[in-house]
mmCIF file of the N, C-alpha and C atoms, coordinates in Angstrom:
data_MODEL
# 
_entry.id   MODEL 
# 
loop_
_atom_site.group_PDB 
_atom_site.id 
_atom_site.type_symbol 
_atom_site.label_atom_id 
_atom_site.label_alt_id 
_atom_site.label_comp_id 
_atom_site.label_asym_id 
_atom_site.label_entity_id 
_atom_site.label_seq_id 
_atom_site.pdbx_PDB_ins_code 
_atom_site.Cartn_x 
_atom_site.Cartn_y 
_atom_site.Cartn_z 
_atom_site.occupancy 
_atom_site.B_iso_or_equiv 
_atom_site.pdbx_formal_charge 
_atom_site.auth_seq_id 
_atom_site.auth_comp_id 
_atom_site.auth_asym_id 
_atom_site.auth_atom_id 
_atom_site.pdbx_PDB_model_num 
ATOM 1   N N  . UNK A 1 1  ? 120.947 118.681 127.339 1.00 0.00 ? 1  UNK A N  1 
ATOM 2   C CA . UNK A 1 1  ? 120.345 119.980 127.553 1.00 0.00 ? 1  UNK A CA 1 
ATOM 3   C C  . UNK A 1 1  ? 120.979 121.046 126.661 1.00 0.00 ? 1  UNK A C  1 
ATOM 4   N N  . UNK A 1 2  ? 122.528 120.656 126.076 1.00 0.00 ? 2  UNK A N  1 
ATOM 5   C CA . UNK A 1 2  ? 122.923 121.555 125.660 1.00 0.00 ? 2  UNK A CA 1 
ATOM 6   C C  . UNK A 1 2  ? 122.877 121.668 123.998 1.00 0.00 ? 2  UNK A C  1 
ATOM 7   N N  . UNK A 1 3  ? 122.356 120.691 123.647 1.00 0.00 ? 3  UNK A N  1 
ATOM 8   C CA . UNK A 1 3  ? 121.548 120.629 122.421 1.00 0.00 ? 3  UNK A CA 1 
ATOM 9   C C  . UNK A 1 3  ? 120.846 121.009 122.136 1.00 0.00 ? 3  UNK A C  1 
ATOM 10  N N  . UNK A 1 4  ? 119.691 120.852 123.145 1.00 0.00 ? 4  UNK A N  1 
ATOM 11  C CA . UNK A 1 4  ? 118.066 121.098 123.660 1.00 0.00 ? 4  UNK A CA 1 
ATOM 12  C C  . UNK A 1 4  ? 118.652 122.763 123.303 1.00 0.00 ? 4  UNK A C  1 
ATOM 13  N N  . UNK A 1 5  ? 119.058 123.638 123.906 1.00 0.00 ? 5  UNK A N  1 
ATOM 14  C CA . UNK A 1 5  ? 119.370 125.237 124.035 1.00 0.00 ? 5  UNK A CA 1 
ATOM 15  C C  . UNK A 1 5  ? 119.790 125.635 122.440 1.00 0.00 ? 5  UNK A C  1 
ATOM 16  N N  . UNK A 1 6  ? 120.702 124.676 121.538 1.00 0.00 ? 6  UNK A N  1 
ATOM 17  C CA . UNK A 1 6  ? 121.047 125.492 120.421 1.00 0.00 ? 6  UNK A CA 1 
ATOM 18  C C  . UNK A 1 6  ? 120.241 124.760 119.281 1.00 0.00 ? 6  UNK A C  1 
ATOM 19  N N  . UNK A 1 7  ? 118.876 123.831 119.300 1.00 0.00 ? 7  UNK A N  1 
ATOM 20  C CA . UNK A 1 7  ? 118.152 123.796 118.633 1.00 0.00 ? 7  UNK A CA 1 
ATOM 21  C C  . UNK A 1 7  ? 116.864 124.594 118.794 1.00 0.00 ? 7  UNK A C  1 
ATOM 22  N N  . UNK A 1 8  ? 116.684 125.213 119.984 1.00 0.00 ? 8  UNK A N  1 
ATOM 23  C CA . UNK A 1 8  ? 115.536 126.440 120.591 1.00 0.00 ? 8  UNK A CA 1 
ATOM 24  C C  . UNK A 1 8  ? 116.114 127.344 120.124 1.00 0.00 ? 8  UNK A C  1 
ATOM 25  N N  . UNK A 1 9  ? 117.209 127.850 120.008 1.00 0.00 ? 9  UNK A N  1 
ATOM 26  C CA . UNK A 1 9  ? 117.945 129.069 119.531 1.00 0.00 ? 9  UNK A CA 1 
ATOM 27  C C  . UNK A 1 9  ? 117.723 128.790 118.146 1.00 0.00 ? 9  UNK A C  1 
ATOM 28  N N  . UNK A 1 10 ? 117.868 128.260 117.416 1.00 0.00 ? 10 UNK A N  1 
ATOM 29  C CA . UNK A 1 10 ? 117.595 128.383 116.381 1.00 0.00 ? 10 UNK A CA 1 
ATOM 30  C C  . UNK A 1 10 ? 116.018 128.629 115.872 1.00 0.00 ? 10 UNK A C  1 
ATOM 31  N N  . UNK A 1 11 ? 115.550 127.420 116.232 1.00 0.00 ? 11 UNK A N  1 
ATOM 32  C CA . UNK A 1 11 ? 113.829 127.858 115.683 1.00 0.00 ? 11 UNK A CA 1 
ATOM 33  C C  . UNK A 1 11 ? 113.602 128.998 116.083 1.00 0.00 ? 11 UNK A C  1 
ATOM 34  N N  . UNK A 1 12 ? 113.852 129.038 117.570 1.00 0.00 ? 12 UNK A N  1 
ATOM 35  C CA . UNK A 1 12 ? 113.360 131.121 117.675 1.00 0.00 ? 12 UNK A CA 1 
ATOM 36  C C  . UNK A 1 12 ? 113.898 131.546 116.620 1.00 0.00 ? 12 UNK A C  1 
ATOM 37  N N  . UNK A 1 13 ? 115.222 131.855 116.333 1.00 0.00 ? 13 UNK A N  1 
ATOM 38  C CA . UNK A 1 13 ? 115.596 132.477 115.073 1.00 0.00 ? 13 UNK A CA 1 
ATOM 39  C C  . UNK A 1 13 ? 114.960 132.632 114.108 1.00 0.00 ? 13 UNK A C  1 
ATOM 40  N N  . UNK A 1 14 ? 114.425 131.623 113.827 1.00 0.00 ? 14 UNK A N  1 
ATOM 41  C CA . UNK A 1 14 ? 114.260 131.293 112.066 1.00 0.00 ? 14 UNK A CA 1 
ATOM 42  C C  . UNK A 1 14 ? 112.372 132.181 112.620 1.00 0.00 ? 14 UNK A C  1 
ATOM 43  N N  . UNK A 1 15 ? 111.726 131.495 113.430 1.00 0.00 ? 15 UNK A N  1 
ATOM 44  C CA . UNK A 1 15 ? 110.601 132.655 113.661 1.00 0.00 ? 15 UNK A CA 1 
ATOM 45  C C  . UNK A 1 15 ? 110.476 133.955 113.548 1.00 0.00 ? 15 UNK A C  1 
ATOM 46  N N  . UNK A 1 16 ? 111.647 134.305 114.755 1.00 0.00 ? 16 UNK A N  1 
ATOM 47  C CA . UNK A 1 16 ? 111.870 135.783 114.524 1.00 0.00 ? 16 UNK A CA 1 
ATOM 48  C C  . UNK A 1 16 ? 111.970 136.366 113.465 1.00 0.00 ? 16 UNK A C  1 
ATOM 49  N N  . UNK A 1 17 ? 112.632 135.893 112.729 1.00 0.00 ? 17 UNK A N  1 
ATOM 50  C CA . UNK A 1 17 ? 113.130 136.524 111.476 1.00 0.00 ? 17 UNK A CA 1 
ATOM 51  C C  . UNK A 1 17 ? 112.058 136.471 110.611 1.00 0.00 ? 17 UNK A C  1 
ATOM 52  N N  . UNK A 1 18 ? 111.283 135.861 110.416 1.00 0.00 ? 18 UNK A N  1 
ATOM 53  C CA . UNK A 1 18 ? 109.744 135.286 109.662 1.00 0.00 ? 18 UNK A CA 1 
ATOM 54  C C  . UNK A 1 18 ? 109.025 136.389 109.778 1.00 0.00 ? 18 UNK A C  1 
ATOM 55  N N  . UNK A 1 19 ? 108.747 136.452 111.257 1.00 0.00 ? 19 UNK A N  1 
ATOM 56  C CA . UNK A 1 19 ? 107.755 137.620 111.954 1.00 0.00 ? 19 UNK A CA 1 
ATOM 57  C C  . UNK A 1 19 ? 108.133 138.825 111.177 1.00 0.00 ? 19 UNK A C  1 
ATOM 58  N N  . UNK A 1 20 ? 109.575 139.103 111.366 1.00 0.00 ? 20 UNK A N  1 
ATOM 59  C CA . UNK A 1 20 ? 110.193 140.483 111.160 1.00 0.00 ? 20 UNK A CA 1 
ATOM 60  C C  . UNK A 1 20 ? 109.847 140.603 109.592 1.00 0.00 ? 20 UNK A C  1 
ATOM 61  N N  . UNK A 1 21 ? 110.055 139.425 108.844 1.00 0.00 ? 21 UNK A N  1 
ATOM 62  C CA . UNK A 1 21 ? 110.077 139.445 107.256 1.00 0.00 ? 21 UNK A CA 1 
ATOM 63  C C  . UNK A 1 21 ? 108.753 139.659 107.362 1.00 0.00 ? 21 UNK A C  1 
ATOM 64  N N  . UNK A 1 22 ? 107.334 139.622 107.919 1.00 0.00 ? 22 UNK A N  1 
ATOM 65  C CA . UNK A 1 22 ? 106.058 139.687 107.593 1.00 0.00 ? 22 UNK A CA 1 
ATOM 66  C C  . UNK A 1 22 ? 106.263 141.222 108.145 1.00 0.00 ? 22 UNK A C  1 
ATOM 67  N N  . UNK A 1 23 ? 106.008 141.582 109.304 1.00 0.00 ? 23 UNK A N  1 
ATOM 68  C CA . UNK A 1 23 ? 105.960 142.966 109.596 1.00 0.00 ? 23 UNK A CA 1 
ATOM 69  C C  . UNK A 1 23 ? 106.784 143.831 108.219 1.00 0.00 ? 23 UNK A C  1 
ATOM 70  N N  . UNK A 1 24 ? 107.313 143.734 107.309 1.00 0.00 ? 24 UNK A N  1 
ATOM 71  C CA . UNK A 1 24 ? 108.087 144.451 106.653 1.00 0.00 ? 24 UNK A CA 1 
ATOM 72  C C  . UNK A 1 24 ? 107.352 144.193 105.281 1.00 0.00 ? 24 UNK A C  1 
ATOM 73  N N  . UNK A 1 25 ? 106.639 142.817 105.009 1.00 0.00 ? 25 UNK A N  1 
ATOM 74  C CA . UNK A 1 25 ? 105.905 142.890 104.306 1.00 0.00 ? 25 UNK A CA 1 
ATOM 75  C C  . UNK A 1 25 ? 104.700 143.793 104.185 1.00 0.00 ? 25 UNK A C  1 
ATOM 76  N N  . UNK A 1 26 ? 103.920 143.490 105.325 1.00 0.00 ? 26 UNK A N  1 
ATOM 77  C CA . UNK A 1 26 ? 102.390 144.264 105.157 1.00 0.00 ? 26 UNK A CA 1 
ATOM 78  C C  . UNK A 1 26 ? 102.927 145.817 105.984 1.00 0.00 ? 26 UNK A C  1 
ATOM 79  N N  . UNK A 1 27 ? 104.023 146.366 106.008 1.00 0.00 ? 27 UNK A N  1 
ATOM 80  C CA . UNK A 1 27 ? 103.791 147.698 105.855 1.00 0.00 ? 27 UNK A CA 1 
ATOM 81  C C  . UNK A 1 27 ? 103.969 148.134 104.497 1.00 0.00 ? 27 UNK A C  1 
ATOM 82  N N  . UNK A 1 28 ? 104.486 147.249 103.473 1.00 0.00 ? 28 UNK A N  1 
ATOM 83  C CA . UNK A 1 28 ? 104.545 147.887 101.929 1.00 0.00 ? 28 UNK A CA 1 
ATOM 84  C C  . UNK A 1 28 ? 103.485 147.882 101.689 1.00 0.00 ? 28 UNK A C  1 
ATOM 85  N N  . UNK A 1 29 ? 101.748 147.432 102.578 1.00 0.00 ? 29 UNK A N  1 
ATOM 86  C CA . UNK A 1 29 ? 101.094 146.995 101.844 1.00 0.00 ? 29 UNK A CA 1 
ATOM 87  C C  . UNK A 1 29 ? 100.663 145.442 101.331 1.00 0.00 ? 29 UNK A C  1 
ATOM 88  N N  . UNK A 1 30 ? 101.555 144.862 101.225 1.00 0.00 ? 30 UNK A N  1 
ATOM 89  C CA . UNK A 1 30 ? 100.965 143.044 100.900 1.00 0.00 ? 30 UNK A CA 1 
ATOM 90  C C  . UNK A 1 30 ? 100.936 142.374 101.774 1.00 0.00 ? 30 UNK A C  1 
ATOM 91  N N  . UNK A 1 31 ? 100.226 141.198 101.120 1.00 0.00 ? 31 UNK A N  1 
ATOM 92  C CA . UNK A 1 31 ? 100.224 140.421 102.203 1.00 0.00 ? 31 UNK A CA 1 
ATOM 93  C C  . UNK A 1 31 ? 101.378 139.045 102.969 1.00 0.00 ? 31 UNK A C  1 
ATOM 94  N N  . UNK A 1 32 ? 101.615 139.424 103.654 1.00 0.00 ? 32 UNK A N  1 
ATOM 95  C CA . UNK A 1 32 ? 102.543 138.056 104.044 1.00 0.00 ? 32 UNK A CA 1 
ATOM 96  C C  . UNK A 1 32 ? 102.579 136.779 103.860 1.00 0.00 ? 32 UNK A C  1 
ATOM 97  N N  . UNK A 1 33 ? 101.177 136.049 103.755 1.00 0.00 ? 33 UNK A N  1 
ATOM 98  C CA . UNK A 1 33 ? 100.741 134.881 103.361 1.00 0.00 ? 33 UNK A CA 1 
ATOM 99  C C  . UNK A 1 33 ? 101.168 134.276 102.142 1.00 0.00 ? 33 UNK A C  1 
ATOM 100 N N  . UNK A 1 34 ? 100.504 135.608 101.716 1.00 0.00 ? 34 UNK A N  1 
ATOM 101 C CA . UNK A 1 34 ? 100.879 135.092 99.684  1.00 0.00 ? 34 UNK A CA 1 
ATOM 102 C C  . UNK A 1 34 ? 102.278 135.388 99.571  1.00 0.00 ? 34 UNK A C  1 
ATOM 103 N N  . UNK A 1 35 ? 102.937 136.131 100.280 1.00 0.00 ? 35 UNK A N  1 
ATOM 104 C CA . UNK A 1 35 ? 104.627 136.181 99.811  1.00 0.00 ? 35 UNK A CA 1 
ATOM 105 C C  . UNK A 1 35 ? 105.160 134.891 100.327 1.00 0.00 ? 35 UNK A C  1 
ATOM 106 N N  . UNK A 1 36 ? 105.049 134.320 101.712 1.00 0.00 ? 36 UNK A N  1 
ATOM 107 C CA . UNK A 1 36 ? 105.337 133.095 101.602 1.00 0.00 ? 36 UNK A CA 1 
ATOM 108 C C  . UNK A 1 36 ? 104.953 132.109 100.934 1.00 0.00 ? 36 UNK A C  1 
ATOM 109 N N  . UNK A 1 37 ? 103.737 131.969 100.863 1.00 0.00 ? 37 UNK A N  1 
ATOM 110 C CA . UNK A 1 37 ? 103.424 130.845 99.785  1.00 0.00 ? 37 UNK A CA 1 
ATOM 111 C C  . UNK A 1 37 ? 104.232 130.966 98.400  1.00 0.00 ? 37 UNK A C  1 
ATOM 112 N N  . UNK A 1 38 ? 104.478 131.922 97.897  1.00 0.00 ? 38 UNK A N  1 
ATOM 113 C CA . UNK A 1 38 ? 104.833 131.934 96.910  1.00 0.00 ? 38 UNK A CA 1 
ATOM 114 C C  . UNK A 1 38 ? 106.044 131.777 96.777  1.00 0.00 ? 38 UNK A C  1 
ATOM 115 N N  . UNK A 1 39 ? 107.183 132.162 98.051  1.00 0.00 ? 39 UNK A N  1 
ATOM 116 C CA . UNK A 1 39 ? 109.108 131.908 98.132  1.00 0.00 ? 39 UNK A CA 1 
ATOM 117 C C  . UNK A 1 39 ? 108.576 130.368 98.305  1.00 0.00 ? 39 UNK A C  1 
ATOM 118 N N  . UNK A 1 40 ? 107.401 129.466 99.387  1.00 0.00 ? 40 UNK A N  1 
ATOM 119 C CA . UNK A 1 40 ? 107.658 128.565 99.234  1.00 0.00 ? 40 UNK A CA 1 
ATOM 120 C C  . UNK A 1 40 ? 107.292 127.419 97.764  1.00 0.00 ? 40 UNK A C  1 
ATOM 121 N N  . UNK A 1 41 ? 106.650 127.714 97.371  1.00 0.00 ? 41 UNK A N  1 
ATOM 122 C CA . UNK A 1 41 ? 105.838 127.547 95.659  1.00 0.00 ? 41 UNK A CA 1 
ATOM 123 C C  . UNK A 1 41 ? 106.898 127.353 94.336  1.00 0.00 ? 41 UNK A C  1 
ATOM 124 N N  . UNK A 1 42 ? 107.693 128.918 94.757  1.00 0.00 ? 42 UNK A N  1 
ATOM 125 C CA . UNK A 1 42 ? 108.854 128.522 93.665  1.00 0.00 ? 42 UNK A CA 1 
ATOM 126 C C  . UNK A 1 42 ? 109.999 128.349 94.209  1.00 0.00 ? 42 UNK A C  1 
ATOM 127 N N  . UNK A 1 43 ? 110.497 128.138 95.084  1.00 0.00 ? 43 UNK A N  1 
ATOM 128 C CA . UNK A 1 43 ? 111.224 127.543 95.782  1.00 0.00 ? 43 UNK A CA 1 
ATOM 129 C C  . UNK A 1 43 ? 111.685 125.553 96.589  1.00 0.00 ? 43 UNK A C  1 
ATOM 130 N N  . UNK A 1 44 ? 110.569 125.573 96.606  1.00 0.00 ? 44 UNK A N  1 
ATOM 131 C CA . UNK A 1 44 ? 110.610 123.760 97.331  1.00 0.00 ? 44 UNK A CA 1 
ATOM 132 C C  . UNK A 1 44 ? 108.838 123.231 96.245  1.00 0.00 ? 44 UNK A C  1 
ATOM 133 N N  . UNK A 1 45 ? 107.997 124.039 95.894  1.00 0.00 ? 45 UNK A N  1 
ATOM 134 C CA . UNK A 1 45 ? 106.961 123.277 95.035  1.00 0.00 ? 45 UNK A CA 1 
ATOM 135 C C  . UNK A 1 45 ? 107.156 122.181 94.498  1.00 0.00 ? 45 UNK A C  1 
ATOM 136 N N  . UNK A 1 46 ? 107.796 121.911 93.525  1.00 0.00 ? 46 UNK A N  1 
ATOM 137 C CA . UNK A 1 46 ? 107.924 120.877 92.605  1.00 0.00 ? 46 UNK A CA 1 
ATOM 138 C C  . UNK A 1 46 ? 109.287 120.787 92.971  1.00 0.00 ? 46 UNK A C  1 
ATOM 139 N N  . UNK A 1 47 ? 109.728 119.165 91.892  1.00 0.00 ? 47 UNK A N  1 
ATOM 140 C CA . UNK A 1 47 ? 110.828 118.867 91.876  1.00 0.00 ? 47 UNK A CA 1 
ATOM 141 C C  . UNK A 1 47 ? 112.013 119.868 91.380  1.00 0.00 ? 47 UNK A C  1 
ATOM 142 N N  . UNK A 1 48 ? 111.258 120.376 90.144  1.00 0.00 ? 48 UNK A N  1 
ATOM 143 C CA . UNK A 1 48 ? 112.227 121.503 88.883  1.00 0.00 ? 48 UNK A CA 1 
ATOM 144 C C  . UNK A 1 48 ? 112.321 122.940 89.952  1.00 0.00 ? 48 UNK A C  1 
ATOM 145 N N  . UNK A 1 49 ? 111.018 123.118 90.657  1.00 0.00 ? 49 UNK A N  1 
ATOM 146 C CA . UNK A 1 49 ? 111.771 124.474 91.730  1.00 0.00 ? 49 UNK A CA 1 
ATOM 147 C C  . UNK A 1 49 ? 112.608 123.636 92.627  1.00 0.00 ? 49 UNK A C  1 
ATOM 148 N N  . UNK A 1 50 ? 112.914 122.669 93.352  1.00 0.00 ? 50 UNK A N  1 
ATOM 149 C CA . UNK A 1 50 ? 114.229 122.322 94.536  1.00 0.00 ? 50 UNK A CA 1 
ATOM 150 C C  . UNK A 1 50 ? 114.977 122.111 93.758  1.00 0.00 ? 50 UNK A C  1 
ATOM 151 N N  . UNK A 1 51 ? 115.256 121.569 92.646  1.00 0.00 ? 51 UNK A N  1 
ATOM 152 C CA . UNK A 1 51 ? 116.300 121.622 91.620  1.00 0.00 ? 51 UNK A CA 1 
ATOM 153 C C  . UNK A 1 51 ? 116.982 123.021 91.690  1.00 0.00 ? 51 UNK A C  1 
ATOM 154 N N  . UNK A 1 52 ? 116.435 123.760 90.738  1.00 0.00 ? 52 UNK A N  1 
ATOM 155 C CA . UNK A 1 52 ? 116.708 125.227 90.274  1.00 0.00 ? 52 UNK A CA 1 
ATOM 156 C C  . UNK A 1 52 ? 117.105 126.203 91.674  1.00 0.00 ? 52 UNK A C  1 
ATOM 157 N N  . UNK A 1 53 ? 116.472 125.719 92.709  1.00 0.00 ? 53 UNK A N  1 
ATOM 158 C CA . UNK A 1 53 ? 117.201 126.483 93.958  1.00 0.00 ? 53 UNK A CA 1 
ATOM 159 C C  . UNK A 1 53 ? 118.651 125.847 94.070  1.00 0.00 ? 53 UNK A C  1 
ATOM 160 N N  . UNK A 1 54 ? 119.009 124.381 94.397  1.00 0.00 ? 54 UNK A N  1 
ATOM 161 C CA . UNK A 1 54 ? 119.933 124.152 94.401  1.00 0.00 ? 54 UNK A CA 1 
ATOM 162 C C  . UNK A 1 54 ? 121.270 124.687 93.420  1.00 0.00 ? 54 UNK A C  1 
ATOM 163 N N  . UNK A 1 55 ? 120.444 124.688 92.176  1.00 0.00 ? 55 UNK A N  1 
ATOM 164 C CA . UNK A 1 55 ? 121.576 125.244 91.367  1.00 0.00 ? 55 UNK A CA 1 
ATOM 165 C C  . UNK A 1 55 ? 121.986 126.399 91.651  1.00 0.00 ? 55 UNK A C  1 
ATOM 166 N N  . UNK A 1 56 ? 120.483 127.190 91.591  1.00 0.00 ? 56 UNK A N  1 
ATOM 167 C CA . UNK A 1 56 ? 121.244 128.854 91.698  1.00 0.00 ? 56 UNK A CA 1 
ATOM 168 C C  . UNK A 1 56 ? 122.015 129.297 92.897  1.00 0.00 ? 56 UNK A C  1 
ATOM 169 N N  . UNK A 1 57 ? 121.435 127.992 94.284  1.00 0.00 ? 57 UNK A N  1 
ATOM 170 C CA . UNK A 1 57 ? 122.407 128.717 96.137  1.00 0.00 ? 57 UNK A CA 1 
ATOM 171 C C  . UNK A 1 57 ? 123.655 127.862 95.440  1.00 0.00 ? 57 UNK A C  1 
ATOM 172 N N  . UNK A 1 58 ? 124.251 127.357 95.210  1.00 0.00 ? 58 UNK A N  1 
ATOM 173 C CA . UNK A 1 58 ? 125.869 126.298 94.562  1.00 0.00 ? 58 UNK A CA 1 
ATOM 174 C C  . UNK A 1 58 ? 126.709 127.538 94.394  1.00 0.00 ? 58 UNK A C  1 
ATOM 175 N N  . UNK A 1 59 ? 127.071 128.376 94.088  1.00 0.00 ? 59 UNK A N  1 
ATOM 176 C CA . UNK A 1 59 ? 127.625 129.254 93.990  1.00 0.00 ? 59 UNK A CA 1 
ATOM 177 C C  . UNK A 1 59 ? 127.948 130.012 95.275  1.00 0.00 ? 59 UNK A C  1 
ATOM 178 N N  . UNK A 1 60 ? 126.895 130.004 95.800  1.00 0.00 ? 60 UNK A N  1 
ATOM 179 C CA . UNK A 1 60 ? 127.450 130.832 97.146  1.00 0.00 ? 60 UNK A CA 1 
ATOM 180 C C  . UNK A 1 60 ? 127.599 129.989 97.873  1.00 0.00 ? 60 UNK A C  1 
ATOM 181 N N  . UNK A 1 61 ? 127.178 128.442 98.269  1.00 0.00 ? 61 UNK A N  1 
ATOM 182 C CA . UNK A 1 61 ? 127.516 127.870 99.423  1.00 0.00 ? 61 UNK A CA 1 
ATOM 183 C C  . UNK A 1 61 ? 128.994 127.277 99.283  1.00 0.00 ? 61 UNK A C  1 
ATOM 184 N N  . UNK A 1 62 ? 129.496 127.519 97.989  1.00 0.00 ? 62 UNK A N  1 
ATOM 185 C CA . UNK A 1 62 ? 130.929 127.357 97.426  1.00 0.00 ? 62 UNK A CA 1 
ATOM 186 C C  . UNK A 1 62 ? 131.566 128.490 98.434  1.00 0.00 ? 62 UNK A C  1 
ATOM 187 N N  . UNK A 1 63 ? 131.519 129.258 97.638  1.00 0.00 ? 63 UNK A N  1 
ATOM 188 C CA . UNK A 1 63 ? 132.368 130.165 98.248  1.00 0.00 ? 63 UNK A CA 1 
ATOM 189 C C  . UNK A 1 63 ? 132.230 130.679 99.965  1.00 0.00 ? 63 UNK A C  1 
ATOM 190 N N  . UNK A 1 64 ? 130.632 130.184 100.268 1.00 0.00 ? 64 UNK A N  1 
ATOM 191 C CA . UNK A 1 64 ? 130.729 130.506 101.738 1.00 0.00 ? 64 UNK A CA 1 
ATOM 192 C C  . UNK A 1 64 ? 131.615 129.514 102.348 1.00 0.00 ? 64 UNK A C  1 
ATOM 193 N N  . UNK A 1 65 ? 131.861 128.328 101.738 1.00 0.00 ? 65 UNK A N  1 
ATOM 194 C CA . UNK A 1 65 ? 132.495 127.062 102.772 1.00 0.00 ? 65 UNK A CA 1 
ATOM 195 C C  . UNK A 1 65 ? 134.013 127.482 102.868 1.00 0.00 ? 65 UNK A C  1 
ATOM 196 N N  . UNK A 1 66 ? 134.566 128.201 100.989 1.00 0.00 ? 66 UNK A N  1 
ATOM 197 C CA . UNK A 1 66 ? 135.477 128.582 100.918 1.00 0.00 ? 66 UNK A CA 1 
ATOM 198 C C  . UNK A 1 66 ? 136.203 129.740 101.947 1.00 0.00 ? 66 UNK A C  1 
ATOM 199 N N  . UNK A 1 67 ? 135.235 130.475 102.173 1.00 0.00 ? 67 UNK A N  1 
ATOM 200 C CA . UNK A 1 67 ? 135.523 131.352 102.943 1.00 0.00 ? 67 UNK A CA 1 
ATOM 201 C C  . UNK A 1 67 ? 135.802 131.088 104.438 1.00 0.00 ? 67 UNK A C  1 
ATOM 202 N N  . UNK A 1 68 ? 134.726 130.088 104.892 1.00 0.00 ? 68 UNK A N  1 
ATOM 203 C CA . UNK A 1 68 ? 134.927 129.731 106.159 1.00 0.00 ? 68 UNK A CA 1 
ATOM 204 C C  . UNK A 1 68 ? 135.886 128.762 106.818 1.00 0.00 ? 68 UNK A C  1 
ATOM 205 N N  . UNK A 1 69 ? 136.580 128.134 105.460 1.00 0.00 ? 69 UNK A N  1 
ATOM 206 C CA . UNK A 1 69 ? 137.853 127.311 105.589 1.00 0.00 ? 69 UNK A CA 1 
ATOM 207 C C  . UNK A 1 69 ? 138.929 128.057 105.837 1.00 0.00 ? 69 UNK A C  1 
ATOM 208 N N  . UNK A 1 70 ? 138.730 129.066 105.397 1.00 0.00 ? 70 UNK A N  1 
ATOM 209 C CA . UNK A 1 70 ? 140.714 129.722 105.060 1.00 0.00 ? 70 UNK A CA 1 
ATOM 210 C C  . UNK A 1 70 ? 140.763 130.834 106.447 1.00 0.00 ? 70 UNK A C  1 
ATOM 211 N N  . UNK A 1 71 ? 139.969 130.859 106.934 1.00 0.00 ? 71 UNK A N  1 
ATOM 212 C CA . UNK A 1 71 ? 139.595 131.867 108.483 1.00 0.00 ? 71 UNK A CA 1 
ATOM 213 C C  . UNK A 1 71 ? 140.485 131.093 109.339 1.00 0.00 ? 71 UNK A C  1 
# 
């Protein structure tokens, strides 16, 4: 059960935060749809975008691990 609680906590999360990222979209004006499609497009689309993400997050998940080691 206590798994069950911090894998629900999470997906809510990751929703919430979705929702919130769309509401913040279409008050500039655009649309939410096409902004996701498109973080997901050049982001996970092809092989060369999950590549090129990996390369460019390597840098910070360095230093985030770094950081969270020496705490």
């Amino acid at each position: 059960m206590k798994s069950l609680n911090k894998i629900l906590t999470g997906i809510i999360g990751i929703v919430f935060s979705l929702l919130v990222g769309a509401l913040l979209i279409k008050i500039q004006g655009n649309s939410p749809i096409i902004a996701y499609k498109a973080l997901y497009d050049y982001g996970l689309g092809s092989w060369f975008s999950i590549t090129s993400t990996l390369n460019n997050s390597t840098p910070f998940n360095i230093n985030r691990y770094s950081c969270s080691n020496s705490v």
